[in-house]
C-alpha positions as CSV (number, residue, x, y, z in Angstrom):
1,X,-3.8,47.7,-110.9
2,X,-0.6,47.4,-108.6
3,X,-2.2,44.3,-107.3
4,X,-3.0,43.0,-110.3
5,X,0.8,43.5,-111.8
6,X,2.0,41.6,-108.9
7,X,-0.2,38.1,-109.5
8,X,1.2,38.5,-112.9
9,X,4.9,38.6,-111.7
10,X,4.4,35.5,-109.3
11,X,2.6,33.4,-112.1
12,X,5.9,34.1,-114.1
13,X,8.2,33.3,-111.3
14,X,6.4,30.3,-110.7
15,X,6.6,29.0,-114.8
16,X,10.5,30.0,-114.7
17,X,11.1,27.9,-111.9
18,X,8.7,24.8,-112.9
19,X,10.8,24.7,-116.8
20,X,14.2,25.1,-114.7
21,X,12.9,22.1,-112.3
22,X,12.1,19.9,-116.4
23,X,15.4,21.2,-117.2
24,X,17.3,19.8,-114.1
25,X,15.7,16.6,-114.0
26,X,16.2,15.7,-117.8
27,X,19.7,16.6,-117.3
28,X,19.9,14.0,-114.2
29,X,18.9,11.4,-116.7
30,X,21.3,12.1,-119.0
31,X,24.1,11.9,-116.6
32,X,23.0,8.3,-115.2
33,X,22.4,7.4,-118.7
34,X,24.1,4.8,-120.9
35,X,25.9,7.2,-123.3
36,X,26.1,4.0,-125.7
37,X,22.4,4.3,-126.5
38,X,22.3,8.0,-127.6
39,X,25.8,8.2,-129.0
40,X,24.5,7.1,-132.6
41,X,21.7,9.7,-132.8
42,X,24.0,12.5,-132.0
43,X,27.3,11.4,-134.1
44,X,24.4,10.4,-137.0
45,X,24.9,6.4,-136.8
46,X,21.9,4.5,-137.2
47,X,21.3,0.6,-137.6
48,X,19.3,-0.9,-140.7
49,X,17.4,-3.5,-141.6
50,X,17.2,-4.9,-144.8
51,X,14.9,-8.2,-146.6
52,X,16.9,-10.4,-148.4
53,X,15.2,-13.8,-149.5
54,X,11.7,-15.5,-148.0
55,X,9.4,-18.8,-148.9
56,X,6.4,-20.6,-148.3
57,X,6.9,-23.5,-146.5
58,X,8.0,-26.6,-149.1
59,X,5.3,-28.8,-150.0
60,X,7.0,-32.6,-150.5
61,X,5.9,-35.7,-152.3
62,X,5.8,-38.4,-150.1
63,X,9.7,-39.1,-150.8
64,X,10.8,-35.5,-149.7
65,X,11.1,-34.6,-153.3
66,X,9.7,-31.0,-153.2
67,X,6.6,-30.2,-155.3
68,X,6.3,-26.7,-155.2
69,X,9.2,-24.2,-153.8
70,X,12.1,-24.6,-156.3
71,X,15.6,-23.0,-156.6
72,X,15.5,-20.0,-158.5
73,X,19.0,-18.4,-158.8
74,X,20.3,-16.5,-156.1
75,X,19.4,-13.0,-154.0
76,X,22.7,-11.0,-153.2
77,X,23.3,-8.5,-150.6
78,X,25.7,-6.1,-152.1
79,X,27.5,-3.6,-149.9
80,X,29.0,-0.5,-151.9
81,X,31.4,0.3,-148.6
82,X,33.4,-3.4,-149.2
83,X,34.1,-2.6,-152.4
84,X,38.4,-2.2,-151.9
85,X,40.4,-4.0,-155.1
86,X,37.7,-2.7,-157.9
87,X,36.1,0.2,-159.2
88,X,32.6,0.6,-159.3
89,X,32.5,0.4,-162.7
90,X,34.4,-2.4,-162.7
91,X,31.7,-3.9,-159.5
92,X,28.9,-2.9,-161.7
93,X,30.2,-5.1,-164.7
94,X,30.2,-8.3,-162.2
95,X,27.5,-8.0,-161.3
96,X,25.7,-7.1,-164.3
97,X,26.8,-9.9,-165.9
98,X,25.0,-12.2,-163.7
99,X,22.0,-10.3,-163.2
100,X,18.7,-12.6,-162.9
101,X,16.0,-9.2,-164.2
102,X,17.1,-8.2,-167.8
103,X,15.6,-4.8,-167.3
104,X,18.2,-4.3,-164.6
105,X,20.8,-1.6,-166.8
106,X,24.0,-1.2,-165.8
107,X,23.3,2.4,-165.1
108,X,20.7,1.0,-162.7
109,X,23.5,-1.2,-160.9
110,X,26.8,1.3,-161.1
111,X,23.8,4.5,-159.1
112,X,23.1,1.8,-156.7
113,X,26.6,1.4,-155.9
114,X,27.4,5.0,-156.1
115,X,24.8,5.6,-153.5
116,X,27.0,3.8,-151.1
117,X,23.7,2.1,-149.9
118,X,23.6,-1.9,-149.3
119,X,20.8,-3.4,-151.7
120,X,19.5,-6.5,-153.0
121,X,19.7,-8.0,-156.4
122,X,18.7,-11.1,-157.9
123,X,22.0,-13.0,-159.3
124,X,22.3,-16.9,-161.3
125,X,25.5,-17.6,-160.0
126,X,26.2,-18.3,-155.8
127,X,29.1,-15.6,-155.6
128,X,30.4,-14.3,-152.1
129,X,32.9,-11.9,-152.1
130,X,34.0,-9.2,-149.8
131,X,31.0,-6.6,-151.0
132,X,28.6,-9.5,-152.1
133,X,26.8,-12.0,-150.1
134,X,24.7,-14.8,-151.9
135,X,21.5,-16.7,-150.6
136,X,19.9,-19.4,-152.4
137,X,15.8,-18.2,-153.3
138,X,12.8,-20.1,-154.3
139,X,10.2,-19.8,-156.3
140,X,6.7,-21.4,-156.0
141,X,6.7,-22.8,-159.5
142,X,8.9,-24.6,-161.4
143,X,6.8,-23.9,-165.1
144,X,3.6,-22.3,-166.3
145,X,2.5,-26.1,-165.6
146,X,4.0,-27.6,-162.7
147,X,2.5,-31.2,-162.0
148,X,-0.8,-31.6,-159.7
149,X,-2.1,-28.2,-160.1
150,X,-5.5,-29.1,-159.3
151,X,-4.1,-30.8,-155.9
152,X,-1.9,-28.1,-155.0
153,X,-3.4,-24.9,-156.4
154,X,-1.3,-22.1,-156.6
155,X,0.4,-18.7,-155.2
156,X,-1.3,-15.5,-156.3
157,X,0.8,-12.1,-156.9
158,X,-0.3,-11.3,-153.2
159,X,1.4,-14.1,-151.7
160,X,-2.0,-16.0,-151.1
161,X,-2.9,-19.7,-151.7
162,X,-5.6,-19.9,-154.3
163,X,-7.0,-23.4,-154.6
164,X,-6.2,-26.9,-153.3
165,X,-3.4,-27.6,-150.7
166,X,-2.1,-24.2,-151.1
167,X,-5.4,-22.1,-150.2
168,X,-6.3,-24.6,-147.4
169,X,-3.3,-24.7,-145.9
170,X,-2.3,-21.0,-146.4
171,X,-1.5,-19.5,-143.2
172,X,0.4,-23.3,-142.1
173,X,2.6,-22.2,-145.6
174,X,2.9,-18.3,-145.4
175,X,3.2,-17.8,-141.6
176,X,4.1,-21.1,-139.4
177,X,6.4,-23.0,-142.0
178,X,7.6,-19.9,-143.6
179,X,11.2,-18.5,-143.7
180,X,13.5,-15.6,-144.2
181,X,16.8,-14.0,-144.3
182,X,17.4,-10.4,-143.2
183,X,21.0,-8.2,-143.1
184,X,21.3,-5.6,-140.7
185,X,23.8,-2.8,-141.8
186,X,25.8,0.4,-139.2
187,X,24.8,3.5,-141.9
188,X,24.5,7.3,-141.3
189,X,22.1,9.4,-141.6
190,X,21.8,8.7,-145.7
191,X,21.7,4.9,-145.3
192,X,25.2,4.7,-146.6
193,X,27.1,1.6,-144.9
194,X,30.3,2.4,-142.6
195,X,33.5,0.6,-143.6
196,X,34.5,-1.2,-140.8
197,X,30.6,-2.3,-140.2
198,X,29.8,-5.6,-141.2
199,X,26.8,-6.5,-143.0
200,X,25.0,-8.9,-140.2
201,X,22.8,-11.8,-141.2
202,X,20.1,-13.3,-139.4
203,X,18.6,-16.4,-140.6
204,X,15.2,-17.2,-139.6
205,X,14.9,-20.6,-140.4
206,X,15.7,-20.2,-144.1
207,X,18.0,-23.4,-143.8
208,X,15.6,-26.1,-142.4
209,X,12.7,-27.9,-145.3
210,X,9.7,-27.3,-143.3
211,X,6.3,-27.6,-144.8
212,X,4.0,-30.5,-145.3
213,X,4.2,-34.3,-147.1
214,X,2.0,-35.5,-149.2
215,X,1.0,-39.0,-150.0
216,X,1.8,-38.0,-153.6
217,X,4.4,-40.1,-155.4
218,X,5.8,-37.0,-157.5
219,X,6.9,-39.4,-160.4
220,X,3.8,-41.4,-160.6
221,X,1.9,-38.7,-160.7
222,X,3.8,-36.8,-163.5
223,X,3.7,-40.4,-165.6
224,X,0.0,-40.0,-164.9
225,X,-0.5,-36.8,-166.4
226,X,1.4,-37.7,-169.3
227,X,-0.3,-40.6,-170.2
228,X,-3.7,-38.9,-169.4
229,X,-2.3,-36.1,-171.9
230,X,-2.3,-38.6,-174.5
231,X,-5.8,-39.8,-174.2
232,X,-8.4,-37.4,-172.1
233,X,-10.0,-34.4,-173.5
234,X,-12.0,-34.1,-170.0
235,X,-11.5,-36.5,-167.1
236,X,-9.5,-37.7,-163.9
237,X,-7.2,-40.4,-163.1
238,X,-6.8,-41.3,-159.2
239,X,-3.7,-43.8,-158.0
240,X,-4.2,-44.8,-154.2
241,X,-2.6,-47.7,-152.1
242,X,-5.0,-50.1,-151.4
243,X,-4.1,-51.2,-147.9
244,X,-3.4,-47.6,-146.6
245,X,-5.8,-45.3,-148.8
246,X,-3.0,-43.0,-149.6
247,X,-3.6,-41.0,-152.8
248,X,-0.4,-41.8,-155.5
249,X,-1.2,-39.4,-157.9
250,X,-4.6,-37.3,-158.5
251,X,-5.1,-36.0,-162.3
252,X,-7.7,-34.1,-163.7
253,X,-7.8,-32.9,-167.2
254,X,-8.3,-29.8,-169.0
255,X,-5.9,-27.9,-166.6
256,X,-4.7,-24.6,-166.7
257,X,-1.7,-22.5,-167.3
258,X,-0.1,-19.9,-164.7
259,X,1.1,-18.0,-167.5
260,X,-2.6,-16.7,-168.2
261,X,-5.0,-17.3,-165.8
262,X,-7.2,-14.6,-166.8
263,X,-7.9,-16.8,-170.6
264,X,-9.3,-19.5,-168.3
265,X,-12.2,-17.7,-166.8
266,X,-14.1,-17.5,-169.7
267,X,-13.5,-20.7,-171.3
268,X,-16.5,-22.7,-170.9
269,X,-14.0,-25.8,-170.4
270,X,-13.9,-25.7,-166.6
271,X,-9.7,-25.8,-166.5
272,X,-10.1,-24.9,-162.8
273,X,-12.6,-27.7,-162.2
274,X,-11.0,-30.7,-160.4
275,X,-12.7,-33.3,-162.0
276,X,-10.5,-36.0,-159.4
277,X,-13.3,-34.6,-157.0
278,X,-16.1,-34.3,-159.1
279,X,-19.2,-36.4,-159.0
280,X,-20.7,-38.5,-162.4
281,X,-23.0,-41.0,-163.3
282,X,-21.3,-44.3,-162.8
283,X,-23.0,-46.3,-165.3
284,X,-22.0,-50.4,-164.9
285,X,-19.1,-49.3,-162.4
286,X,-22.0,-49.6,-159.8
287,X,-22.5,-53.0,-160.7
288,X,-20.1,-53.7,-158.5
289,X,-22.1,-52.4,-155.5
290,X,-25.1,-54.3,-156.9
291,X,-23.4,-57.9,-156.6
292,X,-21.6,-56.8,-153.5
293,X,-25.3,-56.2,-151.8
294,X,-26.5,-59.8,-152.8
295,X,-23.1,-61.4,-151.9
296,X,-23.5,-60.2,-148.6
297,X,-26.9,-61.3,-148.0
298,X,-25.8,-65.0,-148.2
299,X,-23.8,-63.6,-145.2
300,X,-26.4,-62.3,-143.3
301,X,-27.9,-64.1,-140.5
302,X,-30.8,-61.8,-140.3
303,X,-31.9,-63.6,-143.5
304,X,-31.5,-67.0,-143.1
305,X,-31.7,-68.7,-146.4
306,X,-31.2,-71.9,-146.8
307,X,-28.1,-72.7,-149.7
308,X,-28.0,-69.0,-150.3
309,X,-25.5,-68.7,-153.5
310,X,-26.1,-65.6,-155.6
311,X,-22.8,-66.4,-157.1
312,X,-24.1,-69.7,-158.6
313,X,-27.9,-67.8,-159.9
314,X,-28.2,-67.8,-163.4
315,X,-30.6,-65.6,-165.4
316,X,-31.4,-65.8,-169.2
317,X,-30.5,-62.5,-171.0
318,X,-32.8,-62.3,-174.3
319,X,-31.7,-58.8,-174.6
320,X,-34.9,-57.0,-172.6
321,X,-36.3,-56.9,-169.2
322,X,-40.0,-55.6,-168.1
323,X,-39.5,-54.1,-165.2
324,X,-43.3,-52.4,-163.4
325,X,-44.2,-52.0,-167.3
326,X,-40.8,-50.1,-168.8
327,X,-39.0,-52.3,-171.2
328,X,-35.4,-51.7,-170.8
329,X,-32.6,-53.1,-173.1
330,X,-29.1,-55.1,-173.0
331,X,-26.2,-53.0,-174.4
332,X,-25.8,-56.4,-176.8
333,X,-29.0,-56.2,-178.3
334,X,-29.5,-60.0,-179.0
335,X,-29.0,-61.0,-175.5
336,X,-26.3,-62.9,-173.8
337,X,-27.8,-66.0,-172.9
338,X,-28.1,-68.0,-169.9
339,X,-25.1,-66.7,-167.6
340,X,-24.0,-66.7,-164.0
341,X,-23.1,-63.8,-161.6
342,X,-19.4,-63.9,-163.0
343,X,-20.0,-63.9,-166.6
344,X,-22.5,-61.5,-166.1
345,X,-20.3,-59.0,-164.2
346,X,-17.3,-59.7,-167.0
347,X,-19.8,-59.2,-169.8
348,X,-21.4,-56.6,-168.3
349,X,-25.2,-57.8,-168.6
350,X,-27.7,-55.1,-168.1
351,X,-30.5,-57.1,-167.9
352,X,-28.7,-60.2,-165.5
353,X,-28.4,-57.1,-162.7
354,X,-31.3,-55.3,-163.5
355,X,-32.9,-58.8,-162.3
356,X,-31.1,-59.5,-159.8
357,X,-32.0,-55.8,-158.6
358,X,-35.2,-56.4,-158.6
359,X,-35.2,-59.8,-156.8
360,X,-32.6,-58.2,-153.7
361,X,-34.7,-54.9,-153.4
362,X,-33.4,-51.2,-153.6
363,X,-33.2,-50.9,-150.0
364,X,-30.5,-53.7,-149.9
365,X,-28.4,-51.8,-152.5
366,X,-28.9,-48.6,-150.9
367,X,-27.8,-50.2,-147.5
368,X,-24.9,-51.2,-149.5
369,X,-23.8,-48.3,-151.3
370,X,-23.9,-46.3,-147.9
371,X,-21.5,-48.7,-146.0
372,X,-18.6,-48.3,-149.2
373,X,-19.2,-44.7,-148.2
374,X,-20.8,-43.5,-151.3
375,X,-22.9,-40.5,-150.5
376,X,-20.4,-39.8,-147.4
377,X,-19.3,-36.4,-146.9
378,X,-15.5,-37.3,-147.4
379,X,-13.7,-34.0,-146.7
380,X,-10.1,-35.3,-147.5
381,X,-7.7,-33.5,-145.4
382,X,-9.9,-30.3,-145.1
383,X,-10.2,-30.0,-149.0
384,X,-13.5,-29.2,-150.6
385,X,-14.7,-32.2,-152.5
386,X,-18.1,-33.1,-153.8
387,X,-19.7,-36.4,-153.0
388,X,-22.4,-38.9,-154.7
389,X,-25.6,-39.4,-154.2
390,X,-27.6,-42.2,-153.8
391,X,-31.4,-41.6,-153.7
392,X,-33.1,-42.2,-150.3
393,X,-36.1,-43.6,-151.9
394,X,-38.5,-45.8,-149.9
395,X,-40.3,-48.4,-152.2
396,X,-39.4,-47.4,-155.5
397,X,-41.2,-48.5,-158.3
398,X,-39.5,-51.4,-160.4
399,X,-38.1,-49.2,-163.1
400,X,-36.3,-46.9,-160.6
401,X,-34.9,-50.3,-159.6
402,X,-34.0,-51.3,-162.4
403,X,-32.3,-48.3,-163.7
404,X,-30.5,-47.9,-160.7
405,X,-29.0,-51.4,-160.9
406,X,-27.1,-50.1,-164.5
407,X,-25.9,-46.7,-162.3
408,X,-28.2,-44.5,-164.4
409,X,-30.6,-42.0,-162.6
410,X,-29.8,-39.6,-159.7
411,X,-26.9,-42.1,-158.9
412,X,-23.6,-40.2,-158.9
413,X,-20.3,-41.3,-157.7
414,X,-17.0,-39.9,-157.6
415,X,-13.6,-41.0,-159.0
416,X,-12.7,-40.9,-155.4
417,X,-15.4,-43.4,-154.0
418,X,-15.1,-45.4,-157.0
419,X,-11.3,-46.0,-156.0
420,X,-12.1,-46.5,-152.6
421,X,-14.3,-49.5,-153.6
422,X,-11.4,-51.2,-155.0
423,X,-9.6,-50.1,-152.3
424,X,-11.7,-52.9,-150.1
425,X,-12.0,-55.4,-152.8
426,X,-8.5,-55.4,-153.2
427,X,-7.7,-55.1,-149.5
428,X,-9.8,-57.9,-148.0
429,X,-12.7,-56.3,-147.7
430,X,-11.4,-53.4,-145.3
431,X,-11.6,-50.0,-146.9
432,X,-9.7,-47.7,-146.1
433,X,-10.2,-44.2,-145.5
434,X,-8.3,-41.7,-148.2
435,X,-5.6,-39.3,-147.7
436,X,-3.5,-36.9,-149.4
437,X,-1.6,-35.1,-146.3
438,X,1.5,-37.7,-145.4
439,X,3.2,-35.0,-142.6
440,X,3.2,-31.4,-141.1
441,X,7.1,-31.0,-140.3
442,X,8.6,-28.3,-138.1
443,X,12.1,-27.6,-138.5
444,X,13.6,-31.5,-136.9
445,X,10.3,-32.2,-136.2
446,X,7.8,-34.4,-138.3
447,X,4.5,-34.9,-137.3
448,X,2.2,-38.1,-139.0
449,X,-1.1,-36.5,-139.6
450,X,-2.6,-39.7,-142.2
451,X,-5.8,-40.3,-141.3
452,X,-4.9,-44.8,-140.6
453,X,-8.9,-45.4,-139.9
454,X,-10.4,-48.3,-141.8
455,X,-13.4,-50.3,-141.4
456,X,-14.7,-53.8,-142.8
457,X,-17.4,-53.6,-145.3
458,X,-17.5,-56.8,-146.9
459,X,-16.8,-60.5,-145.8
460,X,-14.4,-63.0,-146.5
461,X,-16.6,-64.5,-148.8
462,X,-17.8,-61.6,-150.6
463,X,-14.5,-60.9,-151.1
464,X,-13.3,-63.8,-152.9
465,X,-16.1,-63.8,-155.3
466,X,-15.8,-59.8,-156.3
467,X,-11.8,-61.0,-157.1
468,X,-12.7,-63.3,-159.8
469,X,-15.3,-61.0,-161.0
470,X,-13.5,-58.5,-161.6
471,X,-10.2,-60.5,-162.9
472,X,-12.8,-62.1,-165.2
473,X,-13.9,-58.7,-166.8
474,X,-10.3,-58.0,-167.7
475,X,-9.2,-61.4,-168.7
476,X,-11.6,-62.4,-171.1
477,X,-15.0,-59.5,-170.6
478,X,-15.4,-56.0,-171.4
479,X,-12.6,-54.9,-169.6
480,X,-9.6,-56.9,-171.6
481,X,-8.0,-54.0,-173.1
482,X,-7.7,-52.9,-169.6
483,X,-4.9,-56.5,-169.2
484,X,-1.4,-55.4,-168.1
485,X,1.6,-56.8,-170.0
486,X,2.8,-58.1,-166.5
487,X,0.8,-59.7,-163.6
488,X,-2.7,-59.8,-163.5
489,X,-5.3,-56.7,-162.9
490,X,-9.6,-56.8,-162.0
491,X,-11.7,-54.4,-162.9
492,X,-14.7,-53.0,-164.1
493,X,-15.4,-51.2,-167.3
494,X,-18.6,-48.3,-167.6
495,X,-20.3,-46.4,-169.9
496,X,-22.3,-43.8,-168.6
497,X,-25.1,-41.9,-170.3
498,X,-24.9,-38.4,-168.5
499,X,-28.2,-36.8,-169.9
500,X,-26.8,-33.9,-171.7
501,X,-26.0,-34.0,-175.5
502,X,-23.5,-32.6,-177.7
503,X,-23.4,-31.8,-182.4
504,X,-21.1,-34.1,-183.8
505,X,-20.3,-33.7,-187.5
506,X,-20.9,-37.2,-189.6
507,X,-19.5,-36.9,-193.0
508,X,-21.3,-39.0,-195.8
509,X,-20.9,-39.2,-199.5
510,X,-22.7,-36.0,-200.2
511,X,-22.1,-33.4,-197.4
512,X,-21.0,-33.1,-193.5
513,X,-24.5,-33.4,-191.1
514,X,-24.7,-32.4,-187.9
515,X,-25.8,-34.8,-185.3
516,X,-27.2,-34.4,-181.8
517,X,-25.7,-37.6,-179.5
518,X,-25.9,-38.2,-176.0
519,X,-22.5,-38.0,-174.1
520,X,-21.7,-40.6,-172.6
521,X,-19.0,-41.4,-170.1
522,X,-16.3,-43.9,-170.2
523,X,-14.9,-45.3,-166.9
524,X,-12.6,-47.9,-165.5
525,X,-12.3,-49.2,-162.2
526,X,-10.0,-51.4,-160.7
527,X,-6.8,-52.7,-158.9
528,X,-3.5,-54.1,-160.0
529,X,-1.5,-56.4,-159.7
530,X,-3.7,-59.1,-158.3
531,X,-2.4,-62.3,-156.6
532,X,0.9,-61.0,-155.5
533,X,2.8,-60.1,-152.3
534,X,3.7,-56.6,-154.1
535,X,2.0,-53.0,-153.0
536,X,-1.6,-53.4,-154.5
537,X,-3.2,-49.9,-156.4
538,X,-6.7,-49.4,-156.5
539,X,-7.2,-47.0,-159.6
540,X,-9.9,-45.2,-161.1
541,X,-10.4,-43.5,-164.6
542,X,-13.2,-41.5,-166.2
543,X,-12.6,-40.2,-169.8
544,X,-16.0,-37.4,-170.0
545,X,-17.8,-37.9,-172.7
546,X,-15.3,-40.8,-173.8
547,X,-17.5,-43.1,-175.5
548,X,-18.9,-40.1,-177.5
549,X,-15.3,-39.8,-178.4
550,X,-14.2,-43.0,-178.6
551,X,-11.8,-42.8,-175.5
552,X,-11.2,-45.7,-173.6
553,X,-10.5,-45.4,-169.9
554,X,-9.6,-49.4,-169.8
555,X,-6.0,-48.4,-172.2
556,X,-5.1,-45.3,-169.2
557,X,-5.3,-47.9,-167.1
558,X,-3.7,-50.5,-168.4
559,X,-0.4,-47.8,-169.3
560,X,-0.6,-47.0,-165.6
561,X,-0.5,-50.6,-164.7
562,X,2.3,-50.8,-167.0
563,X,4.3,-48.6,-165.9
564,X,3.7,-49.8,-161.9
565,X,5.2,-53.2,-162.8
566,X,8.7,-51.5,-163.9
567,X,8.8,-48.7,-161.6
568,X,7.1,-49.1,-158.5
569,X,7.5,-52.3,-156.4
């Protein structure tokens, strides 16, 4: 028992004099310390950190006018401990008065400033004072319908891109090209701010426009959607630069509203749908492609005709063709008569290019098709686009031919390849490729991210031919409601049967019937002004279900063309 008393008195000594050896050593540190660090926790002075204002990076048009990130009033740092010449009542009032949130009280304000705690509060007016600090803030939106919502997308309650540039691009626009403003404040142990501390701001890039360019001109594209307001129920309008591929202005129509999102899910409309990068039959639009693939056989050495000249063949229209055993009609029932390639295209003649089809072969057109890129994944900048489709067929029967010569079928093209055709025509046969992103910029630093390539799809000759053509179809063809009031445009008008039908009510002397039509697309295609030194703009426009409705794309485009000649060389 003794012995075992004694182990128990060493094991103690030994604990006493390990806790005294802690003690010693912690107070060696504190006496080598810098008493300046752990002064504050033991007088009860503490430093604070408090948000003020952040954005998304900007996103421009390609002027540097910004598209989405716009001044919204003011967010004020207000510091209860500066207030000297007023009372807080009288501090409360100011600021009350100027308050951006209406269910801000004045009770609310006056217990903020009682609580001698800095805070934030959203103001209209830039006022700095000796307790009040102002910072300009942004908001994404300008309205419930800011323009190019189906290129830009939006910002969702989480701070997240949701469709277009603003979902692709999220993390370039939240995290690298983002900015904020903090304040830093000396409080005690309650928060509350000493007098003699200043309220210290640090600005974290707040005051340098980064974000990204587009190619979009913001006023075109607003004139765009206003004129497209006027006319389309459901369709797209695209505006590029022919010589560069640059994309002007991108509409697509129903759109949406911010204001209630949630009413647009349901609809059955497809408001979310960006019909600018949707694919559709292209109906007599493809026509194009179709004289394009004989032209360029002439050039062909391969082929080797002797006084090859599909621009000079003529063909008889009586208003029908056989073709493998399928009769298939003219859209002018009584035929046009004997015409050439150019009267043909101007007039639109089923039956000349359902011919002439059938005389070049399908694999020549589909050879044709795939060099203007139709069918080509284009991914534009990243974006999620669809593409058309032309069938890889191998010796198609004659009526598959034929019906493919008109752009009815499986053919489907977009608005975007359709402009990208003009694009060449216009641009001496060198098509560009398409863009929408102009610049990344960092802080002082831009960076040109267009995508320049281009490539040479038709000749010289083919060229020259597809010119009058097209002028042809707006000066005197289908397309001459499409004729600016200045300069000279070419085109190409479409209607396009989509397959799917729709109830129309017909009223007649007795009662309203109901009748089941077709819808049919209306496009036009083209390029304006033509024969000048000026910017050229290949355009495309698709009114869906237009001829059902009796919408003409050809007057959007000549409005558009209109308003290029006053505003844009």
């Amino acid at each position: 028992m003794f012995a075992l008393n004694q182990r128990r008195v060493a094991a103690a000594y030994i604990f006493i004099m390990l806790a005294a050896g802690v003690l010693l050593f912690k107070l060696y540190n504190i006496s080598v310390s810098d008493y300046s660090k752990i002064m504050p926790a033991l007088t009860g002075q503490y430093t604070r950190r408090i948000d003020v204002t952040e954005r998304r990076g900007f996103i421009f048009d390609r002027n540097g006018v910004i598209i989405s990130g716009f001044a919204d009033g003011y967010n004020c740092v207000v510091d209860p401990s500066k207030i000297f010449t007023e009372t807080f009542d009288g501090a409360a009032e100011r600021i009350f008065g100027v308050r951006e949130n209406l269910n801000v009280t004045f009770e609310d304000i006056r217990g903020s400033l009682i609580s001698g705690r800095p805070f934030v509060i959203r103001i209209r007016e830039d006022i700095n004072n000796a307790y009040m600090t102002s910072f300009q803030a942004y908001k994404r939106n300008e309205s419930a319908n800011p323009p190019a919502l189906h290129l830009l997308g939006y910002v969702g309650r989480d701070g997240a891109g949701i469709g277009g540039i603003e979902e692709k691009y999220n993390d370039f626009l939240k995290n690298t090209t983002s900015a904020k403003i903090t304040a830093e404040y000396n409080s005690d142990a309650l928060r509350q701010s000493f007098v003699n501390s200043p309220v210290r701001i640090s600005d974290y890039g707040y005051d340098r426009e980064t974000g990204m360019v587009l190619t979009i001109d913001l006023n075109l594209q607003k004139k765009a959607e206003e004129i497209a307001d006027r006319y389309l129920n459901k369709g797209a309008v695209i505006i590029a630069s022919a010589k560069t591929g640059e994309i002007l202005a991108g509409v697509s129509r129903p759109v949406y509203s911010l204001d209630n999102i949630a009413d647009y899910i349901t609809s059955g409309n497809g408001e979310f749908i960006n019909r600018a990068f949707g694919s559709f039959t292209p109906g007599s639009v493809f026509k194009t492609i179709v004289a394009a693939a004989a032209l360029e056989i002439c050039e062909d050495d391969n082929y080797n005709y002797n006084n090859c000249n599909y621009y000079e063949r003529e063909y008889n229209c009586e208003g029908e063709i056989n073709a493998g055993g399928q009769i298939f009609r003219c859209h002018r029932r009584w035929g046009h008569g004997l015409l050439g390639m150019s009267e043909a295209y101007a007039e639109s003649c089923n039956t000349y290019f359902m011919d002439l089809a059938l005389e070049i072969g399908y694999e020549k057109i589909y050879e044709t098709a795939k060099n203007f890129g139709i069918g080509e994944n284009n991914l534009l900048d990243g974006l999620n686009i669809k593409s058309g489709n032309i069938p890889d067929v191998k010796s198609p029967p004659p009526a598959f031919i034929a019906n493919t010569a008109i752009g009815q079928g499986e053919l489907l093209i977009t608005p975007l390849e359709a402009v990208r055709i003009f694009c060449a025509i216009a641009n001496d046969g060198v098509m560009p490729e398409l863009s929408l992103i102009k610049a990344l910029v960092f802080g002082d630093e831009i960076s040109d991210v267009r995508n320049t390539n281009s490539r040479k799809v038709i000749s010289d000759n083919t060229v020259k031919y597809l010119l009058e053509m097209t002028q042809a179809c707006v000066e005197y063809g289908t397309g001459i409601s499409a004729s600016p009031e200045y300069g000279i445009a070419g085109g190409k008008t479409s209607s396009a049967e989509s397959g799917q039908f729709t109830e129309i009510a017909k009223e007649t002397e007795a009662e309203t019937e109901t009748q089941r039509v077709q819808i049919v697309h209306s496009w036009f295609s083209g390029y304006y002004p033509a024969n000048s030194d000026s910017p050229v703009y290949a355009i495309s426009v698709i009114a869906e279900g237009g001829v059902t409705e009796n919408i003409r794309s050809s007057v959007i485009f000549k409005e558009i063309c209109d308003y290029l000649a006053l505003n844009m060389r």
